[in-house]
N, CA, C and O atoms as a DFTB+ gen file, in Angstrom:
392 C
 N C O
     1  1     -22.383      25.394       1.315
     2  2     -22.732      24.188       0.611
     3  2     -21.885      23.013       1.125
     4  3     -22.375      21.970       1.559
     5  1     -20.659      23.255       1.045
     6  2     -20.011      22.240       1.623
     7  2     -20.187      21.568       3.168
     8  3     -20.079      20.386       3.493
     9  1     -20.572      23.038       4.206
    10  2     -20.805      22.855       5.674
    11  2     -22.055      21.692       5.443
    12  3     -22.175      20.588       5.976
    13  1     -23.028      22.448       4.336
    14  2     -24.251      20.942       4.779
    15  2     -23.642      19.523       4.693
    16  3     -23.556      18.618       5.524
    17  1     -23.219      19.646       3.302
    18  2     -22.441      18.220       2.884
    19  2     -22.086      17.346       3.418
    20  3     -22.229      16.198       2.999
    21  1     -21.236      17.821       5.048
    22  2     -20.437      17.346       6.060
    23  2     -21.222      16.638       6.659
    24  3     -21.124      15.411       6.650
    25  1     -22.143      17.280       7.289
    26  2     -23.328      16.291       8.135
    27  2     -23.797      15.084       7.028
    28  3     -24.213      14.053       7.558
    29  1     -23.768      15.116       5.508
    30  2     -24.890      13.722       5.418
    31  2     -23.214      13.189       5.265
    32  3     -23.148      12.559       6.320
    33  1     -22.019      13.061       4.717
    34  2     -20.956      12.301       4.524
    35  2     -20.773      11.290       5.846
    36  3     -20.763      10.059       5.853
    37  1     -20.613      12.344       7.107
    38  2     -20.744      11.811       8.309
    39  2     -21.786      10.382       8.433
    40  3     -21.466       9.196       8.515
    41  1     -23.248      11.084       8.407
    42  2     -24.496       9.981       8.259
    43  2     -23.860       8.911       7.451
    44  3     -23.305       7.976       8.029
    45  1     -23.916       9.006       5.652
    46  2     -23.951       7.849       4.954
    47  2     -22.292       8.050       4.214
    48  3     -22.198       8.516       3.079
    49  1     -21.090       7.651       4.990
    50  2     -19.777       7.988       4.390
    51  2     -19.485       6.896       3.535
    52  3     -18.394       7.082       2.995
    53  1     -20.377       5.125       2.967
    54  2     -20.423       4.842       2.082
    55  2     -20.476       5.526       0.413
    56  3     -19.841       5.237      -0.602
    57  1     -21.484       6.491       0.679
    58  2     -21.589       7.496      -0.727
    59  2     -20.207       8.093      -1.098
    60  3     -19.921       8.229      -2.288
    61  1     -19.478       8.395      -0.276
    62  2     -18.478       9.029      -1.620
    63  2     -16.968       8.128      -1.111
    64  3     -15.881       8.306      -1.660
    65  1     -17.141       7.412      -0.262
    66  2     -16.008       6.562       0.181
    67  2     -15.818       5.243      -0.868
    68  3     -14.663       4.913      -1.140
    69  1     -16.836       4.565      -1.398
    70  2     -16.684       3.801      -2.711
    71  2     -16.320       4.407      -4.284
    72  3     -15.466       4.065      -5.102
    73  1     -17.139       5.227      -4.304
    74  2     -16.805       5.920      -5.504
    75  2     -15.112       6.565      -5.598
    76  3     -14.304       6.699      -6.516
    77  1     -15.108       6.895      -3.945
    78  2     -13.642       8.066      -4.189
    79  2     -12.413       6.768      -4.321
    80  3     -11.640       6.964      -5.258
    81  1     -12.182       5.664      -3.621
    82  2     -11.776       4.278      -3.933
    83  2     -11.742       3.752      -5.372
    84  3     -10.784       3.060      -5.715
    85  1     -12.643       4.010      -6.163
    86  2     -12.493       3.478      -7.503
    87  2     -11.911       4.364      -8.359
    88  3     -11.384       3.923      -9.381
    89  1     -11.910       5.755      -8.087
    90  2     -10.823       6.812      -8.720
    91  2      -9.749       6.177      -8.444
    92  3      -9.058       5.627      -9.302
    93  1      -9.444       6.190      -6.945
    94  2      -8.035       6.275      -6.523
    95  2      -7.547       4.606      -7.122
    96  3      -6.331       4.550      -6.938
    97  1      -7.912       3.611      -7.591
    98  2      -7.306       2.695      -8.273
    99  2      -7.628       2.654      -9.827
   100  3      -7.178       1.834     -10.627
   101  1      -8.104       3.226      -9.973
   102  2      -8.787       3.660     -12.154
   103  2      -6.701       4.105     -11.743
   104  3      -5.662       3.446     -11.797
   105  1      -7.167       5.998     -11.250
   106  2      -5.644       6.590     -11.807
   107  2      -4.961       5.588     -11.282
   108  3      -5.137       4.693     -12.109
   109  1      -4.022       4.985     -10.097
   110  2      -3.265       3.921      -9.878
   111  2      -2.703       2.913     -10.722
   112  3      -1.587       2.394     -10.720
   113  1      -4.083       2.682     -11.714
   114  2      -3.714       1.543     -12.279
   115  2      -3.099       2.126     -13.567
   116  3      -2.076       1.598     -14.004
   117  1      -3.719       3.308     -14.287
   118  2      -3.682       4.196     -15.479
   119  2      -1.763       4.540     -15.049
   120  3      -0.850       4.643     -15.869
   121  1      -1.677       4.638     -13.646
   122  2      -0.601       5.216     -13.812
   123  2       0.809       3.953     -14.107
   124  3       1.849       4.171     -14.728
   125  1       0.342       2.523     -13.363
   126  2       1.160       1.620     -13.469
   127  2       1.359       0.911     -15.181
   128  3       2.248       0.125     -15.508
   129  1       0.283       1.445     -16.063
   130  2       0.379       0.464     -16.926
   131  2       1.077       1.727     -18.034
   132  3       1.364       1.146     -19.080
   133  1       1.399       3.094     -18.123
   134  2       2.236       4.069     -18.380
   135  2       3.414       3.747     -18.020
   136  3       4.195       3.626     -18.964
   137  1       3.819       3.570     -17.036
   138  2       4.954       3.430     -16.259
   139  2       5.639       2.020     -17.061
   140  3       6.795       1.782     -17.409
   141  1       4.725       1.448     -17.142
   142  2       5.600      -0.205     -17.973
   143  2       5.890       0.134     -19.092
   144  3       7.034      -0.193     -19.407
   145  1       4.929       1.035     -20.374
   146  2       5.127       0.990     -21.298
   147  2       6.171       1.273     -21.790
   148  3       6.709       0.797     -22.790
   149  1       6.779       2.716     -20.544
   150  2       7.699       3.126     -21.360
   151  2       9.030       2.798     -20.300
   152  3       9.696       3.681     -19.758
   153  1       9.190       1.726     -20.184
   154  2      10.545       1.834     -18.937
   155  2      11.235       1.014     -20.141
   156  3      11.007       0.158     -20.996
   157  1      12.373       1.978     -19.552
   158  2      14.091       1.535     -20.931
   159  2      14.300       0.135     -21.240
   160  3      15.158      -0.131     -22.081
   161  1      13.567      -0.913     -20.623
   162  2      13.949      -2.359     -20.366
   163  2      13.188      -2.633     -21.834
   164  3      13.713      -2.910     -22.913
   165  1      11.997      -2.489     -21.557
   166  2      11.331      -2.679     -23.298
   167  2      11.213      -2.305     -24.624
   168  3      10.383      -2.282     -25.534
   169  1      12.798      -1.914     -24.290
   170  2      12.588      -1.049     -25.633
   171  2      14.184      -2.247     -25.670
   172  3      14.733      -2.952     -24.824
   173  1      14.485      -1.876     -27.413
   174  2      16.250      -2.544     -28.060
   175  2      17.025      -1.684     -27.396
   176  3      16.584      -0.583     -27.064
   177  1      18.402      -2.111     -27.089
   178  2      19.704      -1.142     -26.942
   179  2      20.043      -0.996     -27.868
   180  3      20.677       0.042     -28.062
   181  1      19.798      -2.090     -29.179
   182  2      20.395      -1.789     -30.631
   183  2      20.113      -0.689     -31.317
   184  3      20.621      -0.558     -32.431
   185  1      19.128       0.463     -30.716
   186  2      18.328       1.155     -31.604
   187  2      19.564       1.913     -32.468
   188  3      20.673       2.335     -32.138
   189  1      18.980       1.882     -33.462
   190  2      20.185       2.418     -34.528
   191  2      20.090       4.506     -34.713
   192  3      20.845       5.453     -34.936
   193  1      18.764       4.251     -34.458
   194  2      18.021       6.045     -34.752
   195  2      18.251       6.750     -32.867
   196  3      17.445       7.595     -32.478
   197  1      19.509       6.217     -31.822
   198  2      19.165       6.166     -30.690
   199  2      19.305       8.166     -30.463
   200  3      18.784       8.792     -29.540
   201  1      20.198       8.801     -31.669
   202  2      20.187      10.663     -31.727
   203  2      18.456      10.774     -31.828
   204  3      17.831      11.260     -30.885
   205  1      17.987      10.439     -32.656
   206  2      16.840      11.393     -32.836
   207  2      15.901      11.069     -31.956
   208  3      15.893      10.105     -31.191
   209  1      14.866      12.168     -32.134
   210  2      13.685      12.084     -31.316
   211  2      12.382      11.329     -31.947
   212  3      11.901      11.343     -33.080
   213  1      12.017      10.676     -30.759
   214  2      11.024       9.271     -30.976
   215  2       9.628      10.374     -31.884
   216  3       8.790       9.978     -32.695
   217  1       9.864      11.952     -31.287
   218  2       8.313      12.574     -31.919
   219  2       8.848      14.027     -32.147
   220  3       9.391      14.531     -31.164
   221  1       8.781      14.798     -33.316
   222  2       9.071      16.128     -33.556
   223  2       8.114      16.390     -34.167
   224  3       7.766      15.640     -35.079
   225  1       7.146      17.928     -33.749
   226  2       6.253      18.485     -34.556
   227  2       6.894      19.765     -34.646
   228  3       7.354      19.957     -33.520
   229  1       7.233      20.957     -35.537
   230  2       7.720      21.969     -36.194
   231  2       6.696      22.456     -36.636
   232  3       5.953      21.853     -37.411
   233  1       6.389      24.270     -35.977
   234  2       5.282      24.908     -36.061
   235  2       3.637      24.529     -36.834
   236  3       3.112      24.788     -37.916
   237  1       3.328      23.953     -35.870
   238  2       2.035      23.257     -35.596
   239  2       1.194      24.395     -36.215
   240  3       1.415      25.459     -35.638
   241  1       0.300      24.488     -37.212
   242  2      -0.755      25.761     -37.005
   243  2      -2.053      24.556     -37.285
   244  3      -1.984      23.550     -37.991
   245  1      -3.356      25.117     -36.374
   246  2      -4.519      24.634     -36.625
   247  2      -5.661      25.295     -36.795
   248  3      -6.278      25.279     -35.730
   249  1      -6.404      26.037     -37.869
   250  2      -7.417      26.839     -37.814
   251  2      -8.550      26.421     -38.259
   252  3      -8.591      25.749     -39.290
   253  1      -9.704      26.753     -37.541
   254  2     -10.751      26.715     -38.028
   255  2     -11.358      27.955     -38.948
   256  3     -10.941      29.105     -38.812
   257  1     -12.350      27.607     -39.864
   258  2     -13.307      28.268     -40.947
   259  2     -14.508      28.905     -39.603
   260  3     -14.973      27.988     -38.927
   261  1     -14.859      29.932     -39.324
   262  2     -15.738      30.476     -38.976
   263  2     -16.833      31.066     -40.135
   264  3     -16.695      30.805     -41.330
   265  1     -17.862      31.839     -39.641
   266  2     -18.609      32.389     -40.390
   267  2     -18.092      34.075     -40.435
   268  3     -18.292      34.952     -39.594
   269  1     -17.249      34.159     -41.944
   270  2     -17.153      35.396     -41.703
   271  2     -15.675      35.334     -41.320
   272  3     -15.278      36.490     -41.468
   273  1     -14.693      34.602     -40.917
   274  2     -13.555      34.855     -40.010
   275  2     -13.072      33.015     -39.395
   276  3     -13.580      31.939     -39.080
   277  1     -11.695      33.746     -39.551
   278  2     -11.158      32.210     -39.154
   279  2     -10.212      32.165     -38.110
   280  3      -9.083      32.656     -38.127
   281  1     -10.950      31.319     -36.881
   282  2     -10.395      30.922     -35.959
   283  2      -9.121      30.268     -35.827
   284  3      -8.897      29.190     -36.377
   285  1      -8.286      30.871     -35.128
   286  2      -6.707      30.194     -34.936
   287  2      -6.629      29.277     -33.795
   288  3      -7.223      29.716     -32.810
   289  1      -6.343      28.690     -33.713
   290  2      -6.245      27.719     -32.109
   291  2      -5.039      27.103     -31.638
   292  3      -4.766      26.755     -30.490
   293  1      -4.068      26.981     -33.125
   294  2      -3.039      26.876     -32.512
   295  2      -1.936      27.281     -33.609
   296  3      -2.112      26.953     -34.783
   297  1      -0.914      27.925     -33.251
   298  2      -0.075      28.721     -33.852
   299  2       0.897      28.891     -33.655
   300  3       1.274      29.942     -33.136
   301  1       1.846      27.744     -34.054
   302  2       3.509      27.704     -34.084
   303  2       3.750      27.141     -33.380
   304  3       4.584      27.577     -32.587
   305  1       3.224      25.860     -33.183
   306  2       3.088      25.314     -32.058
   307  2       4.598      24.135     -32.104
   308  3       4.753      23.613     -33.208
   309  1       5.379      23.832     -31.286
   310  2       6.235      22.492     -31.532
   311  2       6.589      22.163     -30.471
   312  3       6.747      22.960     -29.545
   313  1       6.786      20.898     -30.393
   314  2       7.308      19.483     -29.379
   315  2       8.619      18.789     -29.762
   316  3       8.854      18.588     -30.954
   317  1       9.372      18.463     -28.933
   318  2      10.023      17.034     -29.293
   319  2       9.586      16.137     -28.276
   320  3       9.147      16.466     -27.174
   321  1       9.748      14.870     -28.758
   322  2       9.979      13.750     -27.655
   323  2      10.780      12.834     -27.501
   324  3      11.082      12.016     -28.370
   325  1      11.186      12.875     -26.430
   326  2      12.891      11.614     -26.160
   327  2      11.903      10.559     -26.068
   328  3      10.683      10.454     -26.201
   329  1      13.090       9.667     -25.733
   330  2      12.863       8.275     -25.430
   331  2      13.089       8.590     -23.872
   332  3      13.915       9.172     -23.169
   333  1      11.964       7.922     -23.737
   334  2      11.767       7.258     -22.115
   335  2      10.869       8.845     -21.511
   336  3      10.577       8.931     -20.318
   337  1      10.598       9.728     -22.272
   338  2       9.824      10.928     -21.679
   339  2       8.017      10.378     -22.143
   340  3       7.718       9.453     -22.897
   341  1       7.171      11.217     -21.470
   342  2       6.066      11.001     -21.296
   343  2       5.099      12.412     -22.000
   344  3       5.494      13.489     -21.555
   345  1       4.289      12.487     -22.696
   346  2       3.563      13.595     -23.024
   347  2       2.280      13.065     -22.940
   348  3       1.712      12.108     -23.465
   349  1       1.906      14.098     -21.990
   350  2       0.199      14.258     -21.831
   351  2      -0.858      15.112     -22.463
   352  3      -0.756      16.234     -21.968
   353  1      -1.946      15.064     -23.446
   354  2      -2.031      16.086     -23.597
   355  2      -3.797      15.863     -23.647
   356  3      -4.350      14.785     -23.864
   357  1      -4.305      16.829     -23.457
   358  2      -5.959      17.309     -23.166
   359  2      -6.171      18.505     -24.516
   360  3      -5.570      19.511     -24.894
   361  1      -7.366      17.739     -24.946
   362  2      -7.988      18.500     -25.747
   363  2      -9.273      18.433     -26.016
   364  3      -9.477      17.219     -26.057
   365  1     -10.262      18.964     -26.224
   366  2     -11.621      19.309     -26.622
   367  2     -11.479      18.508     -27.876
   368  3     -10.460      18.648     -28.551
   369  1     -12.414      17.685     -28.238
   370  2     -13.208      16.776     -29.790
   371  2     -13.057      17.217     -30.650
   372  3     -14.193      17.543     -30.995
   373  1     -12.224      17.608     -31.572
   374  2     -12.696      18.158     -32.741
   375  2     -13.317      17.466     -33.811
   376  3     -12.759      16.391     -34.032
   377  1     -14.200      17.691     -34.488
   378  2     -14.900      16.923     -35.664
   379  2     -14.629      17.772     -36.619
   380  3     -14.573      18.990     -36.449
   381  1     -14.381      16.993     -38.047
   382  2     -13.757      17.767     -39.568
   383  2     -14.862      17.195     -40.116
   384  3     -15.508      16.158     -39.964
   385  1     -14.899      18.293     -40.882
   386  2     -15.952      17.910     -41.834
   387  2     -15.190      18.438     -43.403
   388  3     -14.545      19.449     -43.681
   389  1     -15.585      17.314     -44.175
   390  2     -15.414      17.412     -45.639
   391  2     -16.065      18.030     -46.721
   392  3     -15.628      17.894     -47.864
């Protein structure tokens, strides 16, 4: 699949040479405007709370109601976060219903 690929990229290397260009400055830019938010300059030196952590979660549990049985997904879960550290995190949509 890929061997065909080669021949039309060759032919029309506009097709994925614009598109792959607008990734490479989307993340670039995603990454420069992270990078400002959190650099030590914008933040007080006065901070008075400067021991603790900016984010603590202590065993996280998250379950869902199944039919019949209940799904665990997350279980004991914990974080801290300093100052000047970065957390990324990916997750699937969840929708709650009442």
């Amino acid at each position: 699949m890929l061997a065909d690929a080669r021949e039309f990229v060759l032919r029309a290397w506009w097709v994925v040479t614009f598109p792959g260009l607008m990734i490479l400055v989307t993340v670039l830019a995603f990454n420069l405007l992270v990078t400002a938010c959190v650099t030590p300059s914008t933040r007080s030196s006065n901070d008075e709370h400067h021991d603790q952590p900016l984010l603590e979660i202590e065993d996280l549990h998250v379950d869902f109601p199944t039919q019949g049985a209940v799904m665990h997904a997350v279980d004991g879960v914990g974080l801290t976060l300093d100052e000047g550290e970065v957390l990324a995190w990916s997750a699937s949509r969840v929708r709650a219903r009442a």
